[in-house]
N, C-alpha and C positions, 0 to 999 in steps of 0.2 A: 594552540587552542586550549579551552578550559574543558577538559572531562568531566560529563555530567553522570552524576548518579540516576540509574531506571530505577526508579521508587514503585514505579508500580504499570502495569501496561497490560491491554487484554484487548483481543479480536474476535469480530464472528463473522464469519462468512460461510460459502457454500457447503465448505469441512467440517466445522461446527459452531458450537454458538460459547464463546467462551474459550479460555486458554485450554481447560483440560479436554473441549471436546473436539480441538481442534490437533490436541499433541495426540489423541486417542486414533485419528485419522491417518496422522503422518506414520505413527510404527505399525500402524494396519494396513498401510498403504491402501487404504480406503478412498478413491477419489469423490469429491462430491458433485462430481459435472453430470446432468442429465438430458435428455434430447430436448428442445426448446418448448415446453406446456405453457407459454405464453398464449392468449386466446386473442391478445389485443397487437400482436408481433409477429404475424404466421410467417416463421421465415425456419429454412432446413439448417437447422444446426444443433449446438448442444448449449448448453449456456449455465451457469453458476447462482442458483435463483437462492434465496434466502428468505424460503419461505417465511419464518417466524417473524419476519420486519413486518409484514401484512398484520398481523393481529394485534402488533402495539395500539395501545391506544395516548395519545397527548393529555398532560394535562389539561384540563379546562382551562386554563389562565394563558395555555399556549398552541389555541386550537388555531390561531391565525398561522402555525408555523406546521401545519399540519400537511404531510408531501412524504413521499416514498423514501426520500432520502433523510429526512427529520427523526420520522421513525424508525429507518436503521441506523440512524445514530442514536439514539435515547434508546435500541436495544440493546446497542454495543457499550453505553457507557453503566449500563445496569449488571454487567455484567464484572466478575471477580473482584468486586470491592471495590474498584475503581471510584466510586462518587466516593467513597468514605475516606479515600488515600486522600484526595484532593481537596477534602473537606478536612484531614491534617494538617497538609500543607499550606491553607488559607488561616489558617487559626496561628501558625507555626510566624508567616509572611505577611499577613495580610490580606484581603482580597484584588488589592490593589497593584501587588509585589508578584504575582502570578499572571503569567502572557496565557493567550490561547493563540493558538497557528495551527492551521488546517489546510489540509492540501483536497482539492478536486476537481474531477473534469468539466461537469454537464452541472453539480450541483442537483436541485430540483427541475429541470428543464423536463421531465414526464406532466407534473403539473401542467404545464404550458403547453407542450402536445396535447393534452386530457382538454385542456380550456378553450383551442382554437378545436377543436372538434366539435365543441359545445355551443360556439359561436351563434348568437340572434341570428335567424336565415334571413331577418329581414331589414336589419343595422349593421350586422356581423360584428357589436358588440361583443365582451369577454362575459362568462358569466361573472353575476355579481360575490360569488365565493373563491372569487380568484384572485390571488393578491401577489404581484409578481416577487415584490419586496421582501417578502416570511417563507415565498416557496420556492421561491426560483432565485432570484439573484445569488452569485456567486458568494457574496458572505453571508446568505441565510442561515447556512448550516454553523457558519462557526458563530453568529450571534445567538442560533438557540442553542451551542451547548455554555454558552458563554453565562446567559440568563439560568441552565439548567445546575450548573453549577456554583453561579456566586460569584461571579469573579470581575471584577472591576478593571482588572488589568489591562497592559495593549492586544490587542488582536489582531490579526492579518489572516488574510485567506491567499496558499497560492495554487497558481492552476497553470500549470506548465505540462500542460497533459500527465502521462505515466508515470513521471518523475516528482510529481506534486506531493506528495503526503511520505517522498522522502528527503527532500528540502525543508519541510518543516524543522525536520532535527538541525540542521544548519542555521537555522533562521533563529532558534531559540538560544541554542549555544552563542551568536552574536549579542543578541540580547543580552541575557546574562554574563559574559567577558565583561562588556561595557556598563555595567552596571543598572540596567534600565529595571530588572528584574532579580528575582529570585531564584523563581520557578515557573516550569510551563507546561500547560499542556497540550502537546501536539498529536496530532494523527491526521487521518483522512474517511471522507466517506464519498462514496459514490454509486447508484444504484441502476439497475436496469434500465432502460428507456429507451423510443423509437430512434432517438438521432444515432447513437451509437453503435446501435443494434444491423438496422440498415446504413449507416453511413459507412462503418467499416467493411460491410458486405458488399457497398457498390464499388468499393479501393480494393475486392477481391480477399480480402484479407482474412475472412470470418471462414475455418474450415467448415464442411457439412458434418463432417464427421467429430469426436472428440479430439479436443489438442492434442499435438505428440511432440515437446520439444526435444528439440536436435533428433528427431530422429529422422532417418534418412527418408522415410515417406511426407513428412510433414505436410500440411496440406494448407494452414493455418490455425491464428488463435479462436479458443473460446473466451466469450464475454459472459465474466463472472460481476457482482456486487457484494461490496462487505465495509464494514466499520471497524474502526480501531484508533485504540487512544495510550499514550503513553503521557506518566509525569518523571517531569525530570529536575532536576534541581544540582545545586553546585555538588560536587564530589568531595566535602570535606566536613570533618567534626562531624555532628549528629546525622548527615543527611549522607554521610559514607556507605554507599550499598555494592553489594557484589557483584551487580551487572553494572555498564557503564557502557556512555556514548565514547570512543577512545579518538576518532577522528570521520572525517569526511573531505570527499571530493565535490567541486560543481565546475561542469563545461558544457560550452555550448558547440555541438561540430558547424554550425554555420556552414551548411554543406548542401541541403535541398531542405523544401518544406515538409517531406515526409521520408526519405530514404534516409538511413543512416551514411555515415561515412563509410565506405565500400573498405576501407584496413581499420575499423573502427575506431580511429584516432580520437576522436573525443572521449570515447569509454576509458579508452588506456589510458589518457591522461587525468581521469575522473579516479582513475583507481589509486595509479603511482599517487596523486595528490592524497588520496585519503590514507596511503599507505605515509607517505610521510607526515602529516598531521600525528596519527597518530604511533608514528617513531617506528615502524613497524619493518623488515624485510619483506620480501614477499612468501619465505619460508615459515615466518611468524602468525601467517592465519594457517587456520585449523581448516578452513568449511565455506567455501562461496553459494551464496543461496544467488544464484543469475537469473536475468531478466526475462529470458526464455521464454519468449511469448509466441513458437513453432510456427514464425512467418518465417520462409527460406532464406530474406535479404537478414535478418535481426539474428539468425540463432548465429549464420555465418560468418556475423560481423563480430558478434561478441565471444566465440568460439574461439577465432583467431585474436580479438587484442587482449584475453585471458590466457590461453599458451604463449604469448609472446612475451608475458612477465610471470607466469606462474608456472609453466612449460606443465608438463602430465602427469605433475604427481598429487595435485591440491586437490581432495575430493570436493567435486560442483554439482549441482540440482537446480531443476526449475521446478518449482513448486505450483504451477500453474495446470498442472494436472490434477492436484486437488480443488482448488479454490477458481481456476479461470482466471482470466486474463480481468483485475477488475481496477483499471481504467487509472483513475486518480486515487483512491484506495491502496493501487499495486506495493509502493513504497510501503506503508504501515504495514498492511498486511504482512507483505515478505519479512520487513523488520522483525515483526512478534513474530513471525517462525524462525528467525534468527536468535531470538532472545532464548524462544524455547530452546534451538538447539542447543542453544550453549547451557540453560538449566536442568538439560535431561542428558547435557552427555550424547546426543545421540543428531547424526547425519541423517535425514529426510532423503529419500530418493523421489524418482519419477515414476511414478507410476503409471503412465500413462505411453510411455515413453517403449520404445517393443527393441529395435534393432536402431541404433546411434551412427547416426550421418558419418559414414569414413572418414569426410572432410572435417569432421570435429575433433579436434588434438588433442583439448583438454581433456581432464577424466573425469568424466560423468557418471554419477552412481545412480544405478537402475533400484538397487534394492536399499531400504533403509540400513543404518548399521551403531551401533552400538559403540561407542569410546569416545576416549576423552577429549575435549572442545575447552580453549580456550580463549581463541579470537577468531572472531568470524567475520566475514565481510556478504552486505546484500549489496547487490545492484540495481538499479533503476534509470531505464535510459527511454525517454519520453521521443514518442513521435513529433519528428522534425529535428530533433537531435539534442533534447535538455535533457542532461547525464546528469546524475547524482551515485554516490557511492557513499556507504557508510559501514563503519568499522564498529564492532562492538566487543566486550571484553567480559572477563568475569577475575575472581580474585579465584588461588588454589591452582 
């Protein structure tokens, strides 16, 4: 594969709004999950809200694109310089010479719950401020960051549940191999809403209580939301940066529509792949940030096909005790805590996380910690079984 340079990337969610207020989170072991103060969702859990996406306001030229998930992305791309990296790299490229790829689940699909509530009692027409196109359809969000930022380029949206917005890194790396591009900006956004909220709740899955992955009471995930955007660009002469995509996995376990594979074959083989992409042993990562989403079937699965190639000594975290489980976001998200860790040196624990399932071999770190980080690997393994893994590196 071609290694691409992180030119620039930044996230917000539950933890904080932006890179530094989310790395401020991680060595406070500050989780940002609160009991569900949804008024329009009355259901018993905790969930991942992101308050500050409520008070964006849309440009006027882009109120047609106006939707819960629009505006957590236009807060997430406003944030760490990010529109100015990308407005380098269009000047640098072209407009035309930069891809956008965005991973998510539901999209704006709250819009549309909000619109069929609203429904004529006596047509059961939509209202006429409802436009499923700008707010709902799955490539809404990546057309308005597309317009937000200038960019002429190819686009795709992909939505392979959990695993979506860390596919994008794969999808752009193809891209630019083959020449179609330059440079791209990928992430994910995906935000609160009824389908998710209760869908995962009626599959049992949504704990009452806060997440606790692998730990041996687990009960289930919480449902977080967040935004996040990375530029990447080829890895050489001017565009040479210290962090770097170094390789990636993609499988699919073709095993059920929602269990994983019970010896998580697909995961292990998602990893060994990313692991040789990017030339790597398995002694060669520093830090797995795992997928860890404190469902009993998912931490067990992933538990086991990480000791079975990395055995107990690779410090691992789920970081879904800060930020919640958030859907098609999960991938970006975990990424930019992966980036972080590797630019601060420092392993992210669980905070959320009390007493660790016996049954879990690998070695899980409860407490954040301090030292040096050179290659790290996130996971992403999507209900019904679309595995992604990505590797990432730094120079030193």
């Amino acid at each position: 594969m071609t290694p691409l340079a992180i030119r620039a990337y930044t996230t917000s969610n539950a933890a904080g709004i932006g890179k530094a207020a989310t790395a401020a989170s991680l060595r406070d072991a500050r989780s940002g999950l609160i009991p569900n103060d949804l008024e329009w969702a009355p259901l018993e859990c905790w969930i991942g809200r992101v308050k500050a996406a409520e008070d964006v306001a849309l440009p006027a030229a882009l109120a047609a694109y106006d939707c819960r998930n629009n505006r957590l992305a236009l807060l997430a791309l406003e944030q760490d310089g990010f529109v100015s990296a990308v407005a380098e790299a269009k000047r640098r490229h072209g407009s035309g010479r930069v891809g956008v790829f965005l991973g998510t689940s539901t999209s704006g699909i709250l819009s549309t719950e909000i619109a069929y509530q609203r429904r004529d009692p006596h047509t059961g027409s939509l209202p006429a401020d409802f436009c499923y196109d700008t707010m709902h359809n799955l490539d809404a969000t990546t057309e308005f960051v597309r317009i937000v930022l200038g960019l002429t380029g190819p686009a795709m949206t992909i939505s392979t549940a959990c695993s979506s917005s860390a596919k994008v890194f794969c999808l752009a790396e193809r891209f630019v191999r083959t020449g179609l591009i330059d440079a791209a900006v990928v992430g994910g956004v995906d935000s609160l809403c009824l389908t998710t909220l209760f869908g995962f709740n009626s599959l049992q899955l949504v704990a009452p209580d806060v997440c606790r992955p692998f730990d041996a009471a687990r009960r289930g995930l919480s449902i977080g939301e967040a935004g996040g955007f990375a530029l990447l660009e080829k890895d050489e002469g001017a565009s040479r940066g210290p962090l770097r995509l170094l390789g990636y996995g993609e499988t699919s376990d073709a095993y059920h529509m929602s269990t994983p594979h019970p010896q998580g074959d697909g995961a292990r083989r998602a990893m060994l792949d990313a692991l040789g992409r990017a030339q790597l042993r398995a002694q060669g990562i520093d830090y797995i940030n795992l997928h860890g989403t404190a469902t009993p079937a998912n931490d067990r699965t992933e538990a086991q096909a990480v000791h079975g190639i990395f055995g107990a000594t690779t410090p691992c975290s789920s970081t879904k005790g800060f930020t919640g489980h958030t859907l098609g976001a999960a991938g970006m998200t975990e990424a930019a805590i992966a980036l972080l860790s590797l630019e601060q040196d420092f392993t992210p624990g669980s905070p959320t996380t009390r007493d660790v399932d016996p049954e879990t071999q690998c070695r899980i770190v409860l407490r954040g910690q301090s030292g040096p980080l050179r290659r790290v690997m996130s996971n992403s393994f999507g209900f019904g079984g679309s595995n992604c893994v990505l590797v990432f590196g730094k120079d030193g």
